[in-house]
C-alpha positions in Angstrom: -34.1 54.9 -48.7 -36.7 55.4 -46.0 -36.6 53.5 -43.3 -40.4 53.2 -42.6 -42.8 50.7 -43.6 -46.4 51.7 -45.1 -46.0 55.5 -44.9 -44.6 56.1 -41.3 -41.3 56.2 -39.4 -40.4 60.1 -39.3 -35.9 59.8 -38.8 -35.3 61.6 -35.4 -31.8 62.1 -34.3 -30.6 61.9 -30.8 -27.0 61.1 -28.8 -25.7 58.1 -27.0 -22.5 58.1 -25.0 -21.1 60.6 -27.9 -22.4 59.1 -31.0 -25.1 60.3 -33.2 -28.0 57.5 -33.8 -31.4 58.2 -35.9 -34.5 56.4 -35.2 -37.1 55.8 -36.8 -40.9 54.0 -36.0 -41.6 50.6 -37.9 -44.9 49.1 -37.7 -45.5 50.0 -33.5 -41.3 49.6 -32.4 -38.7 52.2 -32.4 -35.8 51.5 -34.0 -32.0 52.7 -33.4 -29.4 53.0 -36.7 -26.4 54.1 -37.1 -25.8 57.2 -39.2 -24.9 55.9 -42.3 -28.1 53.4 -42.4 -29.1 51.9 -44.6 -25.4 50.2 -45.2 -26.3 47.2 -47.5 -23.1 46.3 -48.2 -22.5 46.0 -44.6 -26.2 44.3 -44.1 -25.1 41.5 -46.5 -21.8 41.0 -45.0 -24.0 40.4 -41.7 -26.1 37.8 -43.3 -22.9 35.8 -44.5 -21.5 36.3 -41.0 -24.1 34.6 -39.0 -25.0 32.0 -41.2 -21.0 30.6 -40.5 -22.0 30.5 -37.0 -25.7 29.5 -36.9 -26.2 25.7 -37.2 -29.9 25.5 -36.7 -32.9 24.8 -39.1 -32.9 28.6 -40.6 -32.2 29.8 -43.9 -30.6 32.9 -45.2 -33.0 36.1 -45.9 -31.9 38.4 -48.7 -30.6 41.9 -47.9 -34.2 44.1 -47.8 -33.9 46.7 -45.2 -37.6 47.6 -46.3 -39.1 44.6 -45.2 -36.9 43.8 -42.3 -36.2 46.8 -40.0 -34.0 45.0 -37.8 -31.6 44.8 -40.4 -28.1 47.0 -39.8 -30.2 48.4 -36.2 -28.3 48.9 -33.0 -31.7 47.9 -31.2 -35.2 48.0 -31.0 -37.9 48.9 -28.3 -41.4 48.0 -28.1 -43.5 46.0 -25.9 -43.2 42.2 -25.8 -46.0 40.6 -26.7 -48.5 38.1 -24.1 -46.9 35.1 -22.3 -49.9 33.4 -24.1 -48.6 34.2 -28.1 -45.1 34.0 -26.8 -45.8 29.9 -25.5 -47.8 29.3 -28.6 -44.9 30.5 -31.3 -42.7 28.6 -28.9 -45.0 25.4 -29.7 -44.5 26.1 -33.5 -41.1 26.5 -33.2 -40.7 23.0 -31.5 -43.7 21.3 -30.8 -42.3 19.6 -27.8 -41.9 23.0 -26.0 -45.3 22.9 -23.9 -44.2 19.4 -22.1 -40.8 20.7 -21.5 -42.1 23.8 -19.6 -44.4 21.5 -17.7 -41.9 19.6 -16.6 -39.2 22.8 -15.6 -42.2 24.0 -12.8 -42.8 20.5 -11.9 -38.7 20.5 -10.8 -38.8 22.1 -7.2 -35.1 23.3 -7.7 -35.9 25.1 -10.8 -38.9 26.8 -9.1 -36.7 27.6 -6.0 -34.6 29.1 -8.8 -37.9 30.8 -10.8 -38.8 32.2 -7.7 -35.3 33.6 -6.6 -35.2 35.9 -9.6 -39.1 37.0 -9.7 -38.3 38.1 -5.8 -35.3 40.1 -7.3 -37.0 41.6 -10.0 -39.7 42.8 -7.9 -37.7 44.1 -5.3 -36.4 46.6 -8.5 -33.2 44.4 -9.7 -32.4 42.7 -13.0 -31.3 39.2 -14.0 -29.1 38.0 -16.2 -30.4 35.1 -18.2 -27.1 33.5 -19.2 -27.6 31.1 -21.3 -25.0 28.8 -23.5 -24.3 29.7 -27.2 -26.1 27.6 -29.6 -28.6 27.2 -32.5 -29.9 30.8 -33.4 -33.7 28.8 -32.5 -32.6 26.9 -29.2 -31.5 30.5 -27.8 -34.9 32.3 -28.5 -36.5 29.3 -26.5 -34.0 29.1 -23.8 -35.1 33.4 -23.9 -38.7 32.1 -24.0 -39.0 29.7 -21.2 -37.7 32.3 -18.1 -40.3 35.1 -19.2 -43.1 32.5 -19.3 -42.3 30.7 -16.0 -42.1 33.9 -14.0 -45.6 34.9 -15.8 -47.1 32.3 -14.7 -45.9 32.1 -11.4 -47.6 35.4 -11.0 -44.1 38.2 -11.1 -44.1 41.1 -13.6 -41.5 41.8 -15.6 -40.0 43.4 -18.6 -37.9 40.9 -21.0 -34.9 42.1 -23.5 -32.1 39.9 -25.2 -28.7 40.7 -26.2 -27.9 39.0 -30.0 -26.1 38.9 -32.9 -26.9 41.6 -35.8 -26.6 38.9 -37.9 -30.4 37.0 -36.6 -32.1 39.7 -38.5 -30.0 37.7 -41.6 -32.0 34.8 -40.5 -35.2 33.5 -41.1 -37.4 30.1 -39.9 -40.2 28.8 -42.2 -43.8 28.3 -40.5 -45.5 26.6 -42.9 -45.3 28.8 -46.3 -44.0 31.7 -44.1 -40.6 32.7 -44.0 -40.2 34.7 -40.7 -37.1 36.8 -39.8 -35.9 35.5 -36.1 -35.4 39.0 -35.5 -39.1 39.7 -36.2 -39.9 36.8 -33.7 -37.5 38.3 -31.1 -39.0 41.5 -31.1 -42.6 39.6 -29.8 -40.7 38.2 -27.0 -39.2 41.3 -26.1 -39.6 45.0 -25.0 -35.5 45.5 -26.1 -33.5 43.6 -28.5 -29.9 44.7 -29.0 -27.8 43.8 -31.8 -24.0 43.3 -31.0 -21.1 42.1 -33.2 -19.9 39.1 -31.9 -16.7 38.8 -30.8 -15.2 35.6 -32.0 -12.0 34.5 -34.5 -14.8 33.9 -37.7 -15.7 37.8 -36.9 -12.6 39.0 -37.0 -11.5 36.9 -40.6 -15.0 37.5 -42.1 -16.1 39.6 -45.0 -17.8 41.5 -42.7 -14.6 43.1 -41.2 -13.5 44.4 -44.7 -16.6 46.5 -44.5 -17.2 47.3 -41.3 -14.6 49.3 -39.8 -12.9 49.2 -36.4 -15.0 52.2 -35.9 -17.9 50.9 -36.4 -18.3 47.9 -34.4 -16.7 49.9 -31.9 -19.6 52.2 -31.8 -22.0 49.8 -32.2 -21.0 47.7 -29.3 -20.8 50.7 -27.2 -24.1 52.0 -28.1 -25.9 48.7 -27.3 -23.9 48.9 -23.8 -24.8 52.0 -23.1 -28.4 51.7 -23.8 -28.7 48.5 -21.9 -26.7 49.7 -19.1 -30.0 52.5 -18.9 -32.5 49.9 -18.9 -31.0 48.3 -16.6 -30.5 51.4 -14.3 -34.5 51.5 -14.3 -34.4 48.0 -12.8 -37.5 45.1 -13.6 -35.3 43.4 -16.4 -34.9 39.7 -17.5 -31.7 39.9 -19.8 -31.2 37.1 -22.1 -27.6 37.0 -22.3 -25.2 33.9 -24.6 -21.8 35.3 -22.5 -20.0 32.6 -24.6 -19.8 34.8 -27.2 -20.7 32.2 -29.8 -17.8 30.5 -29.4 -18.9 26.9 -27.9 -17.4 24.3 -30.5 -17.2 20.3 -30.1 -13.7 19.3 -30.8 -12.9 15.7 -31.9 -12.9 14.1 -28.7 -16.2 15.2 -29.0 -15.8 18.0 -25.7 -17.9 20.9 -26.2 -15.7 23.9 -24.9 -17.7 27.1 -23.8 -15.5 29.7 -24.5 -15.2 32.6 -21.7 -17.1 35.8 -21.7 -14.6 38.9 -22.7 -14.0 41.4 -20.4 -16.7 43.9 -22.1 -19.5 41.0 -21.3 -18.4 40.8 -17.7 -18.3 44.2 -16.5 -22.3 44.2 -18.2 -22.9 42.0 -15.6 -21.8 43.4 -13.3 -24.3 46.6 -12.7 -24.7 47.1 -9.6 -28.3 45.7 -9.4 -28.4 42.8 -11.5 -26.9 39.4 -10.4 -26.4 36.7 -12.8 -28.7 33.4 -13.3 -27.0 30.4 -15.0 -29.7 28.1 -17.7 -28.7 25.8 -19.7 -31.1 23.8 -22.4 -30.7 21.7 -25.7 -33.5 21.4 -27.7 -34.0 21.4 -31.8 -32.1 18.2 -33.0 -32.3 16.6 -29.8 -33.6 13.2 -29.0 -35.5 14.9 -26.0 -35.4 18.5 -24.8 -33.6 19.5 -21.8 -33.8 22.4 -19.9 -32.7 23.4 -16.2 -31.7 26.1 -14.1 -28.1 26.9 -11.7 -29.1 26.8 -8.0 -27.6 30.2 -7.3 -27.7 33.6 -8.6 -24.3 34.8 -8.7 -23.3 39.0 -8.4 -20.2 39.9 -10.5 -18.4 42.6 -9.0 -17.0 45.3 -10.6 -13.5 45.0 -9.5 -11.3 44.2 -12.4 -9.1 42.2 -9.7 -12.2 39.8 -9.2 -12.5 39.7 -13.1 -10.8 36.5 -14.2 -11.7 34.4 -11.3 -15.6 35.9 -12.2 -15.5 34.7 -15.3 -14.0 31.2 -15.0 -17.0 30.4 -12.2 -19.3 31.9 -15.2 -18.1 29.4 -17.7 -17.7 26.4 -15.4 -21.4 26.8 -14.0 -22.7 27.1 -17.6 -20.7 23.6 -18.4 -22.1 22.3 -14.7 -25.2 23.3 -16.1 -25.6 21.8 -19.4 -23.4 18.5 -18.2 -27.1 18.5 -16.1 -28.9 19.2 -19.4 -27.1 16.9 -21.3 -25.4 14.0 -19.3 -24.4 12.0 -22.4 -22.5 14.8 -23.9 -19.1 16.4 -22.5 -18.9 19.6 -21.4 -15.5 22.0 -20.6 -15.0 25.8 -20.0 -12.0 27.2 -21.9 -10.6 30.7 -20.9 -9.5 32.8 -23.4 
């Protein structure tokens, strides 16, 4: 099967940390596969995958690598598109979106925040935009809101998230459109990188009996290595959910946010990116909430640091959110 759309999309080949990757142009972004791509039996077992752990107002799109190139891709590159389409698909995804970013710069401590990380990305570093698992939807805003604040408070910057494979499985309807969220990701971003997630449904899903060991080994070390470049060139705003998808609310009614493996934590810990804690509910919510950590934290690279890193990681995300969400109960739960 080709993998271009409408007549373009020459395969090249090229290496990554040992493994051979193709890639391939699709209507104006450049996207990464693995070898064997198109896999649709792996595509399909994607699909079913993140639809057990999405819970937001999406549907299920049908296996069509054709018409959705995101579909079984390690990552994709382009250019994201203007702060002013970006805020107005926002606005159809949640109509409510434009008073809640008014009200996040009228908040001096999320400004002081704002401005904290457009100083670091200007001075040539990254930030991690660590935001808690959730609704596929609420994610892509909580990805949305960062790039738009720092735009208009004047910084530059270049935006990428970090995602499941499965969201190019997943589509949102705007009015008789059916829109893959992958599609929608790609306008807020120059990178999008697929990962597998690492979670208990993951590893007793379907999509284990057709993706090896291998594979989702080498796919998660691909996306590593490739973000790990892009963030050697500095200038990045990385959308990161370090909980791995694994927030659940247990009968007591306690969300726990599960901690970030070890893989997640040494990402975040390159040398020139320090870490920026958000938290935000917002589809299904009576009103949207949205606010920012005071601090941006550096995660060192010393594996003895490593577990006491990543329980301050967790429990800022749950201080966070308990901000966010002051009705609801909030708990960080190490692995």
């Amino acid at each position: 099967m080709r993998p271009d759309r409408e007549g373009g999309g020459r395969l090249i080949r090229r290496t990554i940390v040992g493994f051979e990757v193709q890639e391939a142009d699709r209507g104006g972004r450049r996207y990464t596969y693995p070898m064997d791509y198109p896999n649709l039996e792996r595509i399909e077992a994607s699909i079913e995958l993140a639809a057990s752990h999405d819970d937001g107002d999406v549907e299920g799109l049908k296996v069509d690598p054709q018409r959705y190139p995101a579909q079984d891709a390690y990552f994709s590159t382009g250019v994201a598109q203007s702060p002013s389409f970006v805020r107005a698909m926002a606005g159809l995804v949640d109509p409510r979106f434009g008073a809640l970013f008014d009200r996040v710069l009228s908040d001096e401590g999320n400004v002081a925040s704002l401005r904290a990380m457009g100083d670091h990305l200007a001075a040539g570093g990254n930030i991690v935009n660590a935001v808690p698992h959730g609704p596929l939807l609420d994610i892509g805003l909580m990805h949305a809101l960062p790039y738009l604040a720092l735009a208009d408070l004047g910084y530059d910057l270049r935006i990428g998230i970090v995602i499941s494979h499965g969201v190019a499985g997943r589509g949102r309807r705007f009015n008789d459109e059916l829109v893959c969220l992958a599609d929608a990701l790609d306008w807020a971003c120059d990178k999008v990188w697929y990962v597998t997630p690492q979670t208990r449904k993951t590893r007793e899903s379907s999509y284990t009996e057709v993706a090896s060991r291998v594979h989702i080994h080498q796919r998660n070390a691909v996306v590593r290595a490739d973000i790990g470049s892009e963030l050697d060139r500095g200038g990045m705003l990385l959308t990161v959910a370090p909980s791995a998808t694994s927030n659940r609310t247990d009968s007591a009614g306690v969300t726990w946010l599960e901690s970030p493996t070890a893989g997640t934590m040494r990402l975040l810990a390159h040398p020139r990116t320090l870490v920026g804690i958000a938290g935000g509910r917002m589809l299904g919510m009576a009103e949207p909430g949205y606010s920012l950590g005071p601090e941006l934290i550096a995660v060192s690279p010393d594996d003895g640091l490593l577990d006491a890193q990543t329980r301050l990681l967790v429990q800022r995300l749950a201080e966070v959110m308990a901000v966010v969400d002051p009705a609801g109960s909030y708990a960080a739960r190490r692995r």
